[in-house]
Backbone and ligand atoms as CSV (ligand in chain L), in Angstrom:
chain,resi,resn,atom,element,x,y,z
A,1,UNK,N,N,-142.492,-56.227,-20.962
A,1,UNK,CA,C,-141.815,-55.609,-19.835
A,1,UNK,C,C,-141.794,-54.103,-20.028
A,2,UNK,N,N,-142.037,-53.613,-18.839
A,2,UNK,CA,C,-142.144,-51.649,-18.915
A,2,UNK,C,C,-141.264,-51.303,-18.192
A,3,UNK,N,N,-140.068,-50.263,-18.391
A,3,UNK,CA,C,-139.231,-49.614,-17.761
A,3,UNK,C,C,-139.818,-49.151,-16.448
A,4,UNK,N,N,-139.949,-48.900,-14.922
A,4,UNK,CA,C,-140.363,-48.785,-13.672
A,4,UNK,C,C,-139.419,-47.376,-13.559
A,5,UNK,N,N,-138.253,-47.418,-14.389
A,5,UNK,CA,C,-137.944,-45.898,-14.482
A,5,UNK,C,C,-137.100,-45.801,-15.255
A,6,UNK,N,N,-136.629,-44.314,-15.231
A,6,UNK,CA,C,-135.599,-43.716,-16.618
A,6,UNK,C,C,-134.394,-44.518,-16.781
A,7,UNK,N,N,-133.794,-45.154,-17.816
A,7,UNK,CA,C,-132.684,-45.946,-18.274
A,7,UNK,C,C,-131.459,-45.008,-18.891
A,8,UNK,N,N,-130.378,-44.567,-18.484
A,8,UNK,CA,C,-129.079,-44.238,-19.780
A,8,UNK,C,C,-128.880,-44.947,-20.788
A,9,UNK,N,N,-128.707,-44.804,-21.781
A,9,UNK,CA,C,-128.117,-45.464,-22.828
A,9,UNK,C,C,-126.821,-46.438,-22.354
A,10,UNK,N,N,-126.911,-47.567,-22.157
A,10,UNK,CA,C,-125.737,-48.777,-21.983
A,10,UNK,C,C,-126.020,-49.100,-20.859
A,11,UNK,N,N,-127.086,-48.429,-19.751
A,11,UNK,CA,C,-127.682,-48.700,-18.387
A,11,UNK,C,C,-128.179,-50.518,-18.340
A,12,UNK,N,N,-127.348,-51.063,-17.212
A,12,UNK,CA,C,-127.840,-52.529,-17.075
A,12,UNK,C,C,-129.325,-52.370,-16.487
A,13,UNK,N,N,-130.620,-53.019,-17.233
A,13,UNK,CA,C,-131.540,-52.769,-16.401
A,13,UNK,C,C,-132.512,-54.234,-16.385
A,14,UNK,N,N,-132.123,-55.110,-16.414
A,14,UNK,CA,C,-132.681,-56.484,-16.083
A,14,UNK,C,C,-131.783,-57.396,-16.141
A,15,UNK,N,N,-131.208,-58.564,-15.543
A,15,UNK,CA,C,-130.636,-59.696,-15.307
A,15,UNK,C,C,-132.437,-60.961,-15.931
A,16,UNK,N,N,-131.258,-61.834,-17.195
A,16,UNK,CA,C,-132.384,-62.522,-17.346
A,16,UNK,C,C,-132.671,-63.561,-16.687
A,17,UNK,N,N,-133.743,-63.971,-16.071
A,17,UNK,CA,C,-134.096,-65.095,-15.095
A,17,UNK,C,C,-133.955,-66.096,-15.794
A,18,UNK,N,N,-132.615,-66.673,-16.413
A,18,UNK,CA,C,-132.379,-68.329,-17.014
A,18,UNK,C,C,-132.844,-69.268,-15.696
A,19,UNK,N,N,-134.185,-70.021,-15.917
A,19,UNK,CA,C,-134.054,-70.800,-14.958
A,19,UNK,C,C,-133.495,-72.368,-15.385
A,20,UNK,N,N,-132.940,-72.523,-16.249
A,20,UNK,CA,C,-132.048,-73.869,-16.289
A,20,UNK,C,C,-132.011,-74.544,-17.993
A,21,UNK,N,N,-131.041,-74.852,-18.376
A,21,UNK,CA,C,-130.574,-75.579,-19.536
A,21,UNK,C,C,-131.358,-76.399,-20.014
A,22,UNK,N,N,-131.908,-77.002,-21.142
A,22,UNK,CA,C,-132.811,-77.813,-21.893
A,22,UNK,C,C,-131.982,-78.906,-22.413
A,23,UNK,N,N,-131.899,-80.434,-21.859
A,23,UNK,CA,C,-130.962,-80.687,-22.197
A,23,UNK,C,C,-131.660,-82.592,-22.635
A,24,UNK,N,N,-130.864,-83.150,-23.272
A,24,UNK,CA,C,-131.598,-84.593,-23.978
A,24,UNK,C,C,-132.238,-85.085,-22.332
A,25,UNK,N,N,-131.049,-85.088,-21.142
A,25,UNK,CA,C,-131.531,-85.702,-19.964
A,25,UNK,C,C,-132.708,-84.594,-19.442
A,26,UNK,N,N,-132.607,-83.730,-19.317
A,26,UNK,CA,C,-133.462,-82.402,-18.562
A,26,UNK,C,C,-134.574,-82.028,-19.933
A,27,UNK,N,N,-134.904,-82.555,-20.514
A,27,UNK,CA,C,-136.002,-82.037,-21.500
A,27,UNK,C,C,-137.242,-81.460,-21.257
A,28,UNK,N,N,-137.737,-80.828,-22.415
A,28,UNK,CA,C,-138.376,-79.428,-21.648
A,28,UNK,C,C,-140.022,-80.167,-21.004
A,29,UNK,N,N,-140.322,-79.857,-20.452
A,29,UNK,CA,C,-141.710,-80.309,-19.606
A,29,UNK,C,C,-142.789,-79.484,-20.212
A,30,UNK,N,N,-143.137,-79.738,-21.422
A,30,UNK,CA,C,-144.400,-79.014,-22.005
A,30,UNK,C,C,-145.806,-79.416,-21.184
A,31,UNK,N,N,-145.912,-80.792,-20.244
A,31,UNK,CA,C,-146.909,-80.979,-19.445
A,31,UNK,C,C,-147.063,-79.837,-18.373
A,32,UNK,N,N,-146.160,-79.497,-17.784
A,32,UNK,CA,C,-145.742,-78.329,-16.585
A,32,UNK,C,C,-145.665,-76.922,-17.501
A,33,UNK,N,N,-146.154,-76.668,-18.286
A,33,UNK,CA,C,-146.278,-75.403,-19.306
A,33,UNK,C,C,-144.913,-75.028,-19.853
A,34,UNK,N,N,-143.768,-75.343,-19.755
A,34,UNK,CA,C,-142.567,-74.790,-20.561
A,34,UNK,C,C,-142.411,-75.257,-21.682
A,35,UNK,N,N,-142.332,-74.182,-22.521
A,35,UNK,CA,C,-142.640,-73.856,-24.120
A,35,UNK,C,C,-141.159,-73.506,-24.795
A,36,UNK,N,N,-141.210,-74.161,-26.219
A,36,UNK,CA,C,-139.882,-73.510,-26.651
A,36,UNK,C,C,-139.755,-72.027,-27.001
A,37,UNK,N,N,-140.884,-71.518,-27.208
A,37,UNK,CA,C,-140.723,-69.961,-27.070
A,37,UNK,C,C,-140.766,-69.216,-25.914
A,38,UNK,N,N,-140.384,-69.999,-25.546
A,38,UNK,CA,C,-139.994,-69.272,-24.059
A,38,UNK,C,C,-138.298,-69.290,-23.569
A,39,UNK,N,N,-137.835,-69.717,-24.698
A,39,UNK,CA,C,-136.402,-70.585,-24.521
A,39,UNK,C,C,-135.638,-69.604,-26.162
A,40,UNK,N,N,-134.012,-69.556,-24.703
A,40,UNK,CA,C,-133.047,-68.723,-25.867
A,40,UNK,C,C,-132.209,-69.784,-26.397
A,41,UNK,N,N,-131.285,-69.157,-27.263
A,41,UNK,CA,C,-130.301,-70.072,-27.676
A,41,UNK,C,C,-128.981,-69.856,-27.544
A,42,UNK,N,N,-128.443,-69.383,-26.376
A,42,UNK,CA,C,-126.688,-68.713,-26.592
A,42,UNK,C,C,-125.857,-70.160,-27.254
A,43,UNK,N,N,-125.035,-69.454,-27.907
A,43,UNK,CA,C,-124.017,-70.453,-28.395
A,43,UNK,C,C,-124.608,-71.753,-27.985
A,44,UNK,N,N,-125.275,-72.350,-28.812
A,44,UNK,CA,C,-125.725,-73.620,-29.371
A,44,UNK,C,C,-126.546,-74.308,-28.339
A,45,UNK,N,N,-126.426,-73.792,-27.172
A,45,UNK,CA,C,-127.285,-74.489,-25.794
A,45,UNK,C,C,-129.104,-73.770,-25.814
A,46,UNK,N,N,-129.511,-74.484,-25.439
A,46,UNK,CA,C,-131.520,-74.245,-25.294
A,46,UNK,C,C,-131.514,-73.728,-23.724
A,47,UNK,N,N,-131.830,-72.243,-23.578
A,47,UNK,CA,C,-131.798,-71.873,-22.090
A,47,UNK,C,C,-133.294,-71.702,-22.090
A,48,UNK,N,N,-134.041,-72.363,-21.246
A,48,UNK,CA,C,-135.446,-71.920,-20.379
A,48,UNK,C,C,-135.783,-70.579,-19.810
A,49,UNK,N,N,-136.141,-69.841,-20.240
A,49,UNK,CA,C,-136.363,-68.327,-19.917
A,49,UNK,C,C,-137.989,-68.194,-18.969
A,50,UNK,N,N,-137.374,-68.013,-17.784
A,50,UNK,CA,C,-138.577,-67.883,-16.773
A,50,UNK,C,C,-138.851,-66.180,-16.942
A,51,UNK,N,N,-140.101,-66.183,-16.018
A,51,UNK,CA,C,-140.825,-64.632,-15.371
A,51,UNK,C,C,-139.697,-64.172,-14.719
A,52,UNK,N,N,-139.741,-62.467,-14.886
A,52,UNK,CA,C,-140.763,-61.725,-16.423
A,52,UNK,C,C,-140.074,-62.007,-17.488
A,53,UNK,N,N,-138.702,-62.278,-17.800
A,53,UNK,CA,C,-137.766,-62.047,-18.868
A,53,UNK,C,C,-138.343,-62.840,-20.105
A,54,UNK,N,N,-138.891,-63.680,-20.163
A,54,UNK,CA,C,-139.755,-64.481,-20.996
A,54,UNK,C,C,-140.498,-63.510,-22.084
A,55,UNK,N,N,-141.133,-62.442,-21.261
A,55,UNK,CA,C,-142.577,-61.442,-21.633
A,55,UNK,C,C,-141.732,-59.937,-22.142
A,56,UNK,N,N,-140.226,-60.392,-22.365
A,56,UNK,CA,C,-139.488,-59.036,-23.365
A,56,UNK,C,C,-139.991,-59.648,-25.000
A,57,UNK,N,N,-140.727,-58.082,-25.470
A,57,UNK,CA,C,-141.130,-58.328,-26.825
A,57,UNK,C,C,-140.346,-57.626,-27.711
A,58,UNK,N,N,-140.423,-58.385,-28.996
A,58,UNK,CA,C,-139.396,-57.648,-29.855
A,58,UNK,C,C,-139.982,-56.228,-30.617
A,59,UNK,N,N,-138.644,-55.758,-30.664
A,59,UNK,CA,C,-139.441,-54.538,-32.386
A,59,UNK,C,C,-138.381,-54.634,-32.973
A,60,UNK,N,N,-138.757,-53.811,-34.142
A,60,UNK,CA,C,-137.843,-53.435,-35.126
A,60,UNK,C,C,-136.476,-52.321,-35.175
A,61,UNK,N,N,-137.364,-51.909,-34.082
A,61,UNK,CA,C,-136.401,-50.664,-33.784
A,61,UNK,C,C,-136.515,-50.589,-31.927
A,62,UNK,N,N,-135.544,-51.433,-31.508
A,62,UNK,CA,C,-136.166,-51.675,-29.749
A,62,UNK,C,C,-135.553,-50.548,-29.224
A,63,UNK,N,N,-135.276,-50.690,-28.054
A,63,UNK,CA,C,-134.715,-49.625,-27.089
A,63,UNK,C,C,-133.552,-50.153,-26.110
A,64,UNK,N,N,-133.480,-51.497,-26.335
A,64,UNK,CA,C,-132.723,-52.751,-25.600
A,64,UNK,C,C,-131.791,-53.717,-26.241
A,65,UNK,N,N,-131.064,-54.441,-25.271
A,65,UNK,CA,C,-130.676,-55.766,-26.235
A,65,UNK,C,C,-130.105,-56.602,-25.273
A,66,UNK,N,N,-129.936,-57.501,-25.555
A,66,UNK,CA,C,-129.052,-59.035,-24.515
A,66,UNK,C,C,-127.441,-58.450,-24.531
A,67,UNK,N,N,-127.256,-58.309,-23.312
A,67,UNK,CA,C,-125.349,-59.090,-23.746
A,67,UNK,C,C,-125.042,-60.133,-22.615
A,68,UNK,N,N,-124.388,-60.561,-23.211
A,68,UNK,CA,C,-124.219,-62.161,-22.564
A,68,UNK,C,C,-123.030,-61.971,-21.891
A,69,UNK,N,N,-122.717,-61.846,-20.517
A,69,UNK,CA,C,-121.507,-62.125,-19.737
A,69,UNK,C,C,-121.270,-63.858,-19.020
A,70,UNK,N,N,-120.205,-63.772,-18.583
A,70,UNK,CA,C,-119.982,-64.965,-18.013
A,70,UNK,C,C,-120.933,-65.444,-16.847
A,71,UNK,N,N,-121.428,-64.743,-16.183
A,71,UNK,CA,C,-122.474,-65.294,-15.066
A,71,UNK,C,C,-123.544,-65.498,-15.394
A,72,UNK,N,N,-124.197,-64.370,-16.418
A,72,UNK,CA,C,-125.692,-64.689,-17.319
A,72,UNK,C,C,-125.624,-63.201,-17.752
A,73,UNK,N,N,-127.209,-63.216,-18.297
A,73,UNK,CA,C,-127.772,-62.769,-19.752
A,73,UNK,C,C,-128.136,-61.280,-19.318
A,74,UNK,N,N,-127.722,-60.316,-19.478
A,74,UNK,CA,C,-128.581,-59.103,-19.260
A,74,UNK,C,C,-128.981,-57.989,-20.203
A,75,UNK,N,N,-130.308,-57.457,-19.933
A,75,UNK,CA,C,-130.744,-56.287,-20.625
A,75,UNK,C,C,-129.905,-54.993,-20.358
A,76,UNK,N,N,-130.116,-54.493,-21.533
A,76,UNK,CA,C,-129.114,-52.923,-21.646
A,76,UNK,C,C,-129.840,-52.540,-21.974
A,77,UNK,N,N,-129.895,-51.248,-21.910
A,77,UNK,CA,C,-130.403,-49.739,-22.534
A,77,UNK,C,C,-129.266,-49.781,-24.103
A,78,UNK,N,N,-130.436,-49.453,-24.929
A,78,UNK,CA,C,-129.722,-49.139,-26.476
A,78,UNK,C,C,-129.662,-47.765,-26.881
A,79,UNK,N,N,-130.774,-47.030,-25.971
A,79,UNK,CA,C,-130.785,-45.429,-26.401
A,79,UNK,C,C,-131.232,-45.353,-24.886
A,80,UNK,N,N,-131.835,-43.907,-24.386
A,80,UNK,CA,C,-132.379,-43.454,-23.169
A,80,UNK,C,C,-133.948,-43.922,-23.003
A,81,UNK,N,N,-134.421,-44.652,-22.044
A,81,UNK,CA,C,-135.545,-45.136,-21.871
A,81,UNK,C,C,-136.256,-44.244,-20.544
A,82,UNK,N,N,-137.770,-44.283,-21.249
A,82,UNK,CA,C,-138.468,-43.281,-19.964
A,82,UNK,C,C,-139.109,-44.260,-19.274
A,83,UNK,N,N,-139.246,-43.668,-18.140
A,83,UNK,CA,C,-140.321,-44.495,-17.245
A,83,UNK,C,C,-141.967,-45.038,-17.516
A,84,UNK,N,N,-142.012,-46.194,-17.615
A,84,UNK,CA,C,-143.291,-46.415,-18.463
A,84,UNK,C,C,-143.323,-47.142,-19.483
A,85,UNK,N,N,-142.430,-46.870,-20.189
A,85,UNK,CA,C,-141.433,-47.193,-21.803
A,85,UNK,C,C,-141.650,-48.779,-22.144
A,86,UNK,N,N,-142.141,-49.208,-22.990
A,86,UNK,CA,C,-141.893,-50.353,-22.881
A,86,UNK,C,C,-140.646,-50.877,-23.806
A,87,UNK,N,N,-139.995,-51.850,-22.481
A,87,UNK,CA,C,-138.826,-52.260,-23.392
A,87,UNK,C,C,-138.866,-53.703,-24.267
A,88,UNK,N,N,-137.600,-53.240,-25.145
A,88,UNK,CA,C,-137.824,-53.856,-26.333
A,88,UNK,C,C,-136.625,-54.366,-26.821
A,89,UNK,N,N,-136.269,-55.946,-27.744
A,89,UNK,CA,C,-135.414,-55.992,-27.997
A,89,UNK,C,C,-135.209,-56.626,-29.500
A,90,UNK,N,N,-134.756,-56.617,-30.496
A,90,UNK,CA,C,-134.634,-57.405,-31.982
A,90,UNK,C,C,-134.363,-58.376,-32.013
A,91,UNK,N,N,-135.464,-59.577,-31.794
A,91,UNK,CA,C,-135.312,-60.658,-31.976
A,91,UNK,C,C,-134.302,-61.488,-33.107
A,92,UNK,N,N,-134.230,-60.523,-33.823
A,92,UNK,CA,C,-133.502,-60.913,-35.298
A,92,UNK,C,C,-131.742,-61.065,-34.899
A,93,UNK,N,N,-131.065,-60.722,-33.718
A,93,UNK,CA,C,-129.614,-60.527,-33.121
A,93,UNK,C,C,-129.739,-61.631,-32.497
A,94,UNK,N,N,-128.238,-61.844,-32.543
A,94,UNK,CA,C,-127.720,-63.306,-32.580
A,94,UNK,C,C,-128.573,-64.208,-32.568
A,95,UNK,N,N,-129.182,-64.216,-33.937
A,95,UNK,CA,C,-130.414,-65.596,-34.000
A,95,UNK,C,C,-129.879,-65.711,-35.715
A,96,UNK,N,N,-129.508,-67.233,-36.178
A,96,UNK,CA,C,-129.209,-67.903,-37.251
A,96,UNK,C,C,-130.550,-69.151,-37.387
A,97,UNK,N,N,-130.814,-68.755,-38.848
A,97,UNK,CA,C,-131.723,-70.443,-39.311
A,97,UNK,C,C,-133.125,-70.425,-38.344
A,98,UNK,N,N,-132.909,-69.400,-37.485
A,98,UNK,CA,C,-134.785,-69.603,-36.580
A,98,UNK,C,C,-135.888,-69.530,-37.555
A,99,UNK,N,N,-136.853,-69.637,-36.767
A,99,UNK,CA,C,-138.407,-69.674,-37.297
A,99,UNK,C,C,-138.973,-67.982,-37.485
A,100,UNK,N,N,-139.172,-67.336,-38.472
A,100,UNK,CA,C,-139.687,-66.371,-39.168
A,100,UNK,C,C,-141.300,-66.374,-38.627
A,101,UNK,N,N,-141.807,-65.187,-38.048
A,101,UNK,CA,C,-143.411,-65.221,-38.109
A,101,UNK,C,C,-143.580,-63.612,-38.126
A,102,UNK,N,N,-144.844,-63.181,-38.686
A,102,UNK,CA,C,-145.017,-61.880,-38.739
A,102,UNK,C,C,-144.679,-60.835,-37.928
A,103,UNK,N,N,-144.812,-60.135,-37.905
A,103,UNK,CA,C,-144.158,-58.567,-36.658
A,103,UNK,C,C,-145.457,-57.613,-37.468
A,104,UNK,N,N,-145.580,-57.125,-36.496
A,104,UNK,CA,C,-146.526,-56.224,-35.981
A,104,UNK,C,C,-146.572,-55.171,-34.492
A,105,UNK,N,N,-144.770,-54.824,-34.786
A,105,UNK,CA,C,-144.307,-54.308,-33.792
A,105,UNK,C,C,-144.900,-52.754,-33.756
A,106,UNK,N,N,-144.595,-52.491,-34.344
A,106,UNK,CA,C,-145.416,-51.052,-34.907
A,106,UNK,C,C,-144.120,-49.556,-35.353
A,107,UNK,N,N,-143.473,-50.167,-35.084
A,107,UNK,CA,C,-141.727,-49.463,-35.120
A,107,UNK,C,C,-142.453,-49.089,-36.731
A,108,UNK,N,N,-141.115,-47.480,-36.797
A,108,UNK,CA,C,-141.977,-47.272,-38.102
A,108,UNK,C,C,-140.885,-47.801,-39.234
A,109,UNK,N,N,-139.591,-48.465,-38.975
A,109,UNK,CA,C,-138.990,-49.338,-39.618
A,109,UNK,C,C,-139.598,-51.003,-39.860
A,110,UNK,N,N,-140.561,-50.845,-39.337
A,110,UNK,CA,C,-140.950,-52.206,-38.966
A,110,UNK,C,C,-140.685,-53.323,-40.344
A,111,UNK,N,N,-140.089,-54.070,-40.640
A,111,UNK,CA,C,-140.082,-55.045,-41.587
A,111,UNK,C,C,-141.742,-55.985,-41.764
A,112,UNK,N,N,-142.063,-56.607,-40.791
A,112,UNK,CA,C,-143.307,-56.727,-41.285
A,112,UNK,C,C,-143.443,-58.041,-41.306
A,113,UNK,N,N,-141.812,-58.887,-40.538
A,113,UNK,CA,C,-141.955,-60.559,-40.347
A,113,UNK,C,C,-140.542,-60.059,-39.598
A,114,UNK,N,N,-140.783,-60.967,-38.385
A,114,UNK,CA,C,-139.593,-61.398,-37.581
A,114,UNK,C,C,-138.671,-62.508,-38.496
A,115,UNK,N,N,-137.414,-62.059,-38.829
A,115,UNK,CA,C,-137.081,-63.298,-39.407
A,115,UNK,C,C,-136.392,-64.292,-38.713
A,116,UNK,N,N,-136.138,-64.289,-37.927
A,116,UNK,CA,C,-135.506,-65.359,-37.372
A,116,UNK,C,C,-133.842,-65.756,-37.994
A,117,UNK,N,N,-133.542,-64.611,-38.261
A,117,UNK,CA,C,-131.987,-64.759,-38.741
A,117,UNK,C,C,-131.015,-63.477,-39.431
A,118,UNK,N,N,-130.326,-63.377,-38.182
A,118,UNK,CA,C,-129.758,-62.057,-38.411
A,118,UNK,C,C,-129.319,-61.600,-39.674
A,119,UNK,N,N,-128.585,-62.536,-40.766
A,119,UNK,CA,C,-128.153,-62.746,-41.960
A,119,UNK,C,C,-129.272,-62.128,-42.912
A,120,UNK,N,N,-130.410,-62.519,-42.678
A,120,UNK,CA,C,-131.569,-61.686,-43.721
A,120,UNK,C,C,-132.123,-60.590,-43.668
A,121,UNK,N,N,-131.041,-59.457,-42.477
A,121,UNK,CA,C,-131.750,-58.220,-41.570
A,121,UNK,C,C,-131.397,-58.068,-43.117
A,122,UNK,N,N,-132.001,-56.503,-43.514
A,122,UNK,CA,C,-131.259,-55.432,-44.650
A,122,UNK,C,C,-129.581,-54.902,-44.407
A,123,UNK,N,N,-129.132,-54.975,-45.028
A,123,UNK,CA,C,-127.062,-54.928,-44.259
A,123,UNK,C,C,-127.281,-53.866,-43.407
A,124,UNK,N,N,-127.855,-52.438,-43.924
A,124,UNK,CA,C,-127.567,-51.482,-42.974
A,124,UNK,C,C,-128.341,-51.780,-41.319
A,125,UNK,N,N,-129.130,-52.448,-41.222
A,125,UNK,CA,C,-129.579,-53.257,-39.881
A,125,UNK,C,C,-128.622,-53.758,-39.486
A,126,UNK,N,N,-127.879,-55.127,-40.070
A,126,UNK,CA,C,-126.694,-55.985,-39.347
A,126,UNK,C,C,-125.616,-54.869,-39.227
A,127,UNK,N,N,-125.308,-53.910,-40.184
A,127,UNK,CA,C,-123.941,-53.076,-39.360
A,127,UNK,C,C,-124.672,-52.917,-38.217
A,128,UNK,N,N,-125.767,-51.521,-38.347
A,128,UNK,CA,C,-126.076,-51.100,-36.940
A,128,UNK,C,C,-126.027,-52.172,-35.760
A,129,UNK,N,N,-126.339,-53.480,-36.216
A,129,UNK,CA,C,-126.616,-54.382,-34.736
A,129,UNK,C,C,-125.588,-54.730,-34.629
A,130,UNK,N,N,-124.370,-54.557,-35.522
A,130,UNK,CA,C,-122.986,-55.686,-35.454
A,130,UNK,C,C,-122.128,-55.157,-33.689
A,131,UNK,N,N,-122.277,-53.784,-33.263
A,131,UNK,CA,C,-121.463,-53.901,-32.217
A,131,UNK,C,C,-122.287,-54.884,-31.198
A,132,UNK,N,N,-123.467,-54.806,-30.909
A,132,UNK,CA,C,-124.570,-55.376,-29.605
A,132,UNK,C,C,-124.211,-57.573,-30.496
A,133,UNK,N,N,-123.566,-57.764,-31.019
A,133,UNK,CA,C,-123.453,-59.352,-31.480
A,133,UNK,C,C,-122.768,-59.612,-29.926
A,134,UNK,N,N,-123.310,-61.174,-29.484
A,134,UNK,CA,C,-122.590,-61.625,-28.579
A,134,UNK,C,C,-121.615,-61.954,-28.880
A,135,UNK,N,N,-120.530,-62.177,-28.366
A,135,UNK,CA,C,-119.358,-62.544,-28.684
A,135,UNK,C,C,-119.386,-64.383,-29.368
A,136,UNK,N,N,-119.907,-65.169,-28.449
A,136,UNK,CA,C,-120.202,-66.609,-29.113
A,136,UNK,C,C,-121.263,-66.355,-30.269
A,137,UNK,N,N,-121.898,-65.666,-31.078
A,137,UNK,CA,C,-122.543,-64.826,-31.995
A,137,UNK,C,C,-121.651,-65.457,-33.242
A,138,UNK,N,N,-120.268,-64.282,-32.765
A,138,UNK,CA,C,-119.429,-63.316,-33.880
A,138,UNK,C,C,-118.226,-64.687,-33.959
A,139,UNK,N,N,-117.939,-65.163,-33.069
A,139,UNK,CA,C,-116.956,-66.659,-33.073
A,139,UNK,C,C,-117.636,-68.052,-34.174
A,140,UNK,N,N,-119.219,-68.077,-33.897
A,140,UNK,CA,C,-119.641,-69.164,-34.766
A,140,UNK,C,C,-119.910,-68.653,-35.872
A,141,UNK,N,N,-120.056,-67.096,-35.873
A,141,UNK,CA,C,-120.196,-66.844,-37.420
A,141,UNK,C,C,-119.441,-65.717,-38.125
A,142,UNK,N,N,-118.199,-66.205,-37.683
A,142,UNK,CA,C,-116.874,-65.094,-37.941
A,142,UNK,C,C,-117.260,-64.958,-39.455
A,143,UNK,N,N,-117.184,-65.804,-40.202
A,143,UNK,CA,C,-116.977,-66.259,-41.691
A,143,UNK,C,C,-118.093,-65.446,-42.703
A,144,UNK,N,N,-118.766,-64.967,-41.810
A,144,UNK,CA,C,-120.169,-64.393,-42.538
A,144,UNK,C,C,-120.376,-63.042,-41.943
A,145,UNK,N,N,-119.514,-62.694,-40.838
A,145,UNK,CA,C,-119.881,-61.287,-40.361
A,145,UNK,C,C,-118.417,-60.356,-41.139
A,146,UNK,N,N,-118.862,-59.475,-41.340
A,146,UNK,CA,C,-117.831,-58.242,-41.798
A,146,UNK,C,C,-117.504,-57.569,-40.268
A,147,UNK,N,N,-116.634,-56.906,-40.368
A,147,UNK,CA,C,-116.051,-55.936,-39.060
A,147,UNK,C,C,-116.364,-54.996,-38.776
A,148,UNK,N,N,-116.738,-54.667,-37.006
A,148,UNK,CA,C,-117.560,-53.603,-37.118
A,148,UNK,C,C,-117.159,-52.833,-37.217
L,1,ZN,ZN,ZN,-141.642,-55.050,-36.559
């Protein structure tokens, strides 16, 4: 996804297209192309992530991030974004126990593997990310997060 124009820092600039819950009755239709990487995880539920919101890629150092309100999922501005910009968000926030695969984000922090679990960022990463934690995040994993 590319910024279409200039973002403020904390600027709402995408609503994510959840198109519907993954559920034992509603299971995902890999015949009809829906993929589990295409799918988030808020507080313990499997959400189906349709076009474009699907095609947000991560870095190491993004420009973006999720916060989760009561109606649904939206992108923020993390710093000032230019027009063009491609946005970006750390896959590694509010994600516990996921699947780890290389990064090749190009960030010049870049770690060099997505890990798939916020717990294994380097600490000074999890402070920096600790304010952007969703709130159902910081509730299932009170016990392991320090204060921001
Ligand atoms: Zn990277």
């Amino acid at each position: 996804m590319f910024a279409c124009c200039a973002f403020v820092s904390g600027e709402r600039i995408h609503r994510i297209n959840a198109v519907r819950e993954i559920t034992a009755e509603a299971p995902l239709r890999e015949d009809l192309g829906e993929r589990f990487d295409h799918c988030d995880y808020p507080d313990g539920k499997v959400v189906l992530i349709g076009f474009p919101s699907r095609h947000l890629n991560h870095s190491c150092d993004p420009n973006a991030y999720l916060h989760y309100e009561t109606d649904a999922c939206y992108v923020l501005a993390r710093r000032r974004i230019a027009a063009g910009e491609e946005i970006t968000i750390d896959y590694n926030v509010n994600i516990s126990g996921g699947t780890a695969w290389p990064c090749h984000c190009g960030a010049r922090r870049c770690l060099g593997t997505v890990l798939g679990d916020f717990f294994l960022l380097p600490s000074e990463m999890q402070s920096e990310y600790r304010p952007l934690l969703a709130e159902w995040f910081v509730r299932r994993h009170a016990h392991r997060l320090v204060a921001p």
